[in-house]
PyMOL CGO cylinders between C-alpha atoms (Angstrom):
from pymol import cmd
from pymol.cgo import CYLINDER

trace = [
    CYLINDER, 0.00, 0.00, 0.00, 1.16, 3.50, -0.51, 0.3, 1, 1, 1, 1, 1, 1,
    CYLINDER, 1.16, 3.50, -0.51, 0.58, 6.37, 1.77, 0.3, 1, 1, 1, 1, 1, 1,
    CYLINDER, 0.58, 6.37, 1.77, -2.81, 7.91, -0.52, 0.3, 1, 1, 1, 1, 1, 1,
    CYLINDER, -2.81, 7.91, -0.52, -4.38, 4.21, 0.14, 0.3, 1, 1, 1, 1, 1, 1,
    CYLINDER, -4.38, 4.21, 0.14, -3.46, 4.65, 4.46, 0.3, 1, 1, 1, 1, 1, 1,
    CYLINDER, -3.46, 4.65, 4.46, -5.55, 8.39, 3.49, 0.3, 1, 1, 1, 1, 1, 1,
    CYLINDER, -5.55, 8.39, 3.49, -8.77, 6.60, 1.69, 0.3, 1, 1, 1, 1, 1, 1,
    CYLINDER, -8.77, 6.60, 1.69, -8.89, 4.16, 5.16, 0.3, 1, 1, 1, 1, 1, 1,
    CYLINDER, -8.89, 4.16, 5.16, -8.98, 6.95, 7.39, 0.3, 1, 1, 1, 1, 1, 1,
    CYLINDER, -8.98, 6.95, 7.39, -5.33, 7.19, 8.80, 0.3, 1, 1, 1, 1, 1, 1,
    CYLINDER, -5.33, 7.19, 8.80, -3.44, 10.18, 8.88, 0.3, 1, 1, 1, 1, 1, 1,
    CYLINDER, -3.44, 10.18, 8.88, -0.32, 9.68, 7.44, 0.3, 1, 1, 1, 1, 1, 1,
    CYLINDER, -0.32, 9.68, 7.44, 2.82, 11.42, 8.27, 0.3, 1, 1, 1, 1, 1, 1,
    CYLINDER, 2.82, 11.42, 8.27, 6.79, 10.72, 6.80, 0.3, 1, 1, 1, 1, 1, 1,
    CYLINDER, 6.79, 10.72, 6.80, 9.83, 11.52, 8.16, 0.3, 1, 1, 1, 1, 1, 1,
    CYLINDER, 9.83, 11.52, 8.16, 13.69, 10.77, 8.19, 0.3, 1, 1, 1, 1, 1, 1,
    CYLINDER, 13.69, 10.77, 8.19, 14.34, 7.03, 9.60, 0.3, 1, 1, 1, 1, 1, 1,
    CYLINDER, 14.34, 7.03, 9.60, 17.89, 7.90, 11.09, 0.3, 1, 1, 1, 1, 1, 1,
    CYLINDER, 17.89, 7.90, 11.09, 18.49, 9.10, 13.90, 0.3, 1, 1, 1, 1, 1, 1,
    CYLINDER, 18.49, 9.10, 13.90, 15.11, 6.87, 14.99, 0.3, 1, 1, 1, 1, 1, 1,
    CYLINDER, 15.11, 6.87, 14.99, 14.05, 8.64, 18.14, 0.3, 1, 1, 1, 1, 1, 1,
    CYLINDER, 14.05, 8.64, 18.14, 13.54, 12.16, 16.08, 0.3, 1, 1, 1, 1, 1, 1,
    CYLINDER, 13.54, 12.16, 16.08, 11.01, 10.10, 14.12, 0.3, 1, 1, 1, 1, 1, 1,
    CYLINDER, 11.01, 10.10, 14.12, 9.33, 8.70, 17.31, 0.3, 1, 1, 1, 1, 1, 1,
    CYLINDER, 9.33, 8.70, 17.31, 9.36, 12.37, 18.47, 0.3, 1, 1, 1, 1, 1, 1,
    CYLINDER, 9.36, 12.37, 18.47, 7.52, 13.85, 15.34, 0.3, 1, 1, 1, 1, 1, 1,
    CYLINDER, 7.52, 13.85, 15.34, 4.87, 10.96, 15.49, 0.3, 1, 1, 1, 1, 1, 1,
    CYLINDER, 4.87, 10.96, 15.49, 4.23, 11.79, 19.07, 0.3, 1, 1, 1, 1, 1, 1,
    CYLINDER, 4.23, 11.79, 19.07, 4.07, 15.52, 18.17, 0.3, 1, 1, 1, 1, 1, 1,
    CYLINDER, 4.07, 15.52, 18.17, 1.92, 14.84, 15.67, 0.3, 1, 1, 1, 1, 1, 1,
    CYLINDER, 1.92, 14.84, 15.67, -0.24, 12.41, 17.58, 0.3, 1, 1, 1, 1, 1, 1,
    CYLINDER, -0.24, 12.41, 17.58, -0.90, 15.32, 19.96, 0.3, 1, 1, 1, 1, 1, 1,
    CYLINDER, -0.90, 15.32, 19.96, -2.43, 17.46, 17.37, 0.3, 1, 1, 1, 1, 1, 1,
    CYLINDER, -2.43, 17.46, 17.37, -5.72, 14.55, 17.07, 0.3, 1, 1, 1, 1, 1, 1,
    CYLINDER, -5.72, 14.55, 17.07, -5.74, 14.72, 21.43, 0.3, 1, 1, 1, 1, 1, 1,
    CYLINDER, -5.74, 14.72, 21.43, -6.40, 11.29, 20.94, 0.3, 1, 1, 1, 1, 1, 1,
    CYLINDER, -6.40, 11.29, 20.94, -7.45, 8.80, 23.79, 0.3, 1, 1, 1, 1, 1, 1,
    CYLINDER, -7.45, 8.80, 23.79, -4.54, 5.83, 22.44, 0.3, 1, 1, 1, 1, 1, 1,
    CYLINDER, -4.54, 5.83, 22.44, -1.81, 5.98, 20.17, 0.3, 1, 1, 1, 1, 1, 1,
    CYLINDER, -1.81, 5.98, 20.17, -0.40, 2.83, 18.52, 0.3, 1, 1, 1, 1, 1, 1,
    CYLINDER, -0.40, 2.83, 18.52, 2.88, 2.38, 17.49, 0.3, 1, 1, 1, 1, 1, 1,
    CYLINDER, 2.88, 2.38, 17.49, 3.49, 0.21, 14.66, 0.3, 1, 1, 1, 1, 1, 1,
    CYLINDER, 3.49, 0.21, 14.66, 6.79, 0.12, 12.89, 0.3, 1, 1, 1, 1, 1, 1,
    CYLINDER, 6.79, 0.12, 12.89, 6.69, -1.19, 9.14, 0.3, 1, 1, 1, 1, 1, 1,
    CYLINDER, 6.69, -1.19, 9.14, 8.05, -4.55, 10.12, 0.3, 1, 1, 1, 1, 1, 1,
    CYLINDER, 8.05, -4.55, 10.12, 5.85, -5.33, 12.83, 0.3, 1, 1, 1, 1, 1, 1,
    CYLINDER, 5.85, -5.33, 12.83, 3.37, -8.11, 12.14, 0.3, 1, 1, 1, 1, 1, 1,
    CYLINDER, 3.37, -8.11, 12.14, 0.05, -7.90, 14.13, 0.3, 1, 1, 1, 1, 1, 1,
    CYLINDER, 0.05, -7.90, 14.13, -3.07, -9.76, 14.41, 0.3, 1, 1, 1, 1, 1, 1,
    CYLINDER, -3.07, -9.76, 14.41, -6.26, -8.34, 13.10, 0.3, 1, 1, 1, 1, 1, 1,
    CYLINDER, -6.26, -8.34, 13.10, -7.89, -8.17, 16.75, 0.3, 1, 1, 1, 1, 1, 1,
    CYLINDER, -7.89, -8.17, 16.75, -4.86, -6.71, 18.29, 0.3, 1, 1, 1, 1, 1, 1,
    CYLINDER, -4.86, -6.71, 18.29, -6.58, -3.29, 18.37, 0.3, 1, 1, 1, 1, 1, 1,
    CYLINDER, -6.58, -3.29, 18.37, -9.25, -4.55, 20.12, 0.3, 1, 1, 1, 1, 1, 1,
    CYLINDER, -9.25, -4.55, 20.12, -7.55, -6.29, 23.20, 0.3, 1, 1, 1, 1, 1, 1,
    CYLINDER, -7.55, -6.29, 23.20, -5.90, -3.39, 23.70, 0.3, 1, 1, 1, 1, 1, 1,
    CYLINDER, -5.90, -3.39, 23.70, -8.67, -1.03, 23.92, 0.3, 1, 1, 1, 1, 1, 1,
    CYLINDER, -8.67, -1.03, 23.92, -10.23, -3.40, 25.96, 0.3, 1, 1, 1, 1, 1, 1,
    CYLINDER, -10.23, -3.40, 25.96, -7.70, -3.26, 28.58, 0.3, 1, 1, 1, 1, 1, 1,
    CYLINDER, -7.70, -3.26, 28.58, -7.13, 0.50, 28.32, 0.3, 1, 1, 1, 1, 1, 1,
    CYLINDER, -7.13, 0.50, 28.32, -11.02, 0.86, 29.10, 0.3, 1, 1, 1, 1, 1, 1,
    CYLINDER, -11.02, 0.86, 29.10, -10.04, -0.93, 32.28, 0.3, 1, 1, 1, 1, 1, 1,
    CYLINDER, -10.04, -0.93, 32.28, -7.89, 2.07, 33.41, 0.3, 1, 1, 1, 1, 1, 1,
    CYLINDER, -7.89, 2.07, 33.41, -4.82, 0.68, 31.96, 0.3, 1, 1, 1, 1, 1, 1,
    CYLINDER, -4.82, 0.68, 31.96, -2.13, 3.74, 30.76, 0.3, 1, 1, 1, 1, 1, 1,
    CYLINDER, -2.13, 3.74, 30.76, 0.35, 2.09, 28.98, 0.3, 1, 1, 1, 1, 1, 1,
    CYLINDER, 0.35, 2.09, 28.98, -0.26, -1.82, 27.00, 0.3, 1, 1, 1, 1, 1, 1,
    CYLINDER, -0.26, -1.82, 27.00, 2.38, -3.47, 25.14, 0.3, 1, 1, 1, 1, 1, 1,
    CYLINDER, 2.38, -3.47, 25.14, 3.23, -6.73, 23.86, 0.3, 1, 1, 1, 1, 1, 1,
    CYLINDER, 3.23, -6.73, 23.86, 5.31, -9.13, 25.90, 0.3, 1, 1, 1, 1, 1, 1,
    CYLINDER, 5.31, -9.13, 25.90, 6.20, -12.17, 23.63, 0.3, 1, 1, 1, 1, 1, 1,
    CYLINDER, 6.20, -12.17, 23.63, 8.54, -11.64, 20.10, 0.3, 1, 1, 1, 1, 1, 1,
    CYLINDER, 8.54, -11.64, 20.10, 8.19, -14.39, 17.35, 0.3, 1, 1, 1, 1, 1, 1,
    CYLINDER, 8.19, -14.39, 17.35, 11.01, -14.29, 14.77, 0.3, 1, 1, 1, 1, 1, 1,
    CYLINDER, 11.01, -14.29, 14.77, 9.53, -15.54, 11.37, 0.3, 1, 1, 1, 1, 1, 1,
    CYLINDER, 9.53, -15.54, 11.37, 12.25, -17.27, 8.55, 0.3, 1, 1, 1, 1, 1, 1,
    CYLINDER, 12.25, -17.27, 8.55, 11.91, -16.94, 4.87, 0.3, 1, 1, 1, 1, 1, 1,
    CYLINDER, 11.91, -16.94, 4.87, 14.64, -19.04, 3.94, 0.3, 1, 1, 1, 1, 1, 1,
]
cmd.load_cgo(trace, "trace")
């Protein structure tokens, strides 16, 4: 997908330099902050997620939860 596809779902899209990493990190939280939004999900472009991810989570932040994270790591082999 390209960013224009991210736009027709309903995400807002924003791009910026990958190097050093935390000044992206820092211009997706500024960012963020603009929406004052109740969660903020960080996904990184080689993350693989489950479709009901999203809703676990908001499940749990519902229960007066302020920070949710994942604490398992699978490692997945193409060759």
């Amino acid at each position: 997908m390209y960013p224009e596809d991210y736009v027709k779902q309903g995400f807002f899209y924003v791009e910026y330099e990958n190097v050093p990493l935390n000044r992206k990190y820092n211009a997706a939280c500024r960012t963020a902050k603009q929406f004052d939004p109740d969660a903020v999900f960080r996904i990184d472009s080689d993350d693989w997620i489950t479709g009901n991810i999203f809703d676990r989570y908001l499940e749990i932040l519902k229960n007066g939860v302020d920070a949710v994270g994942l604490s398992d790591i699978y490692f997945f082999g193409t060759g």
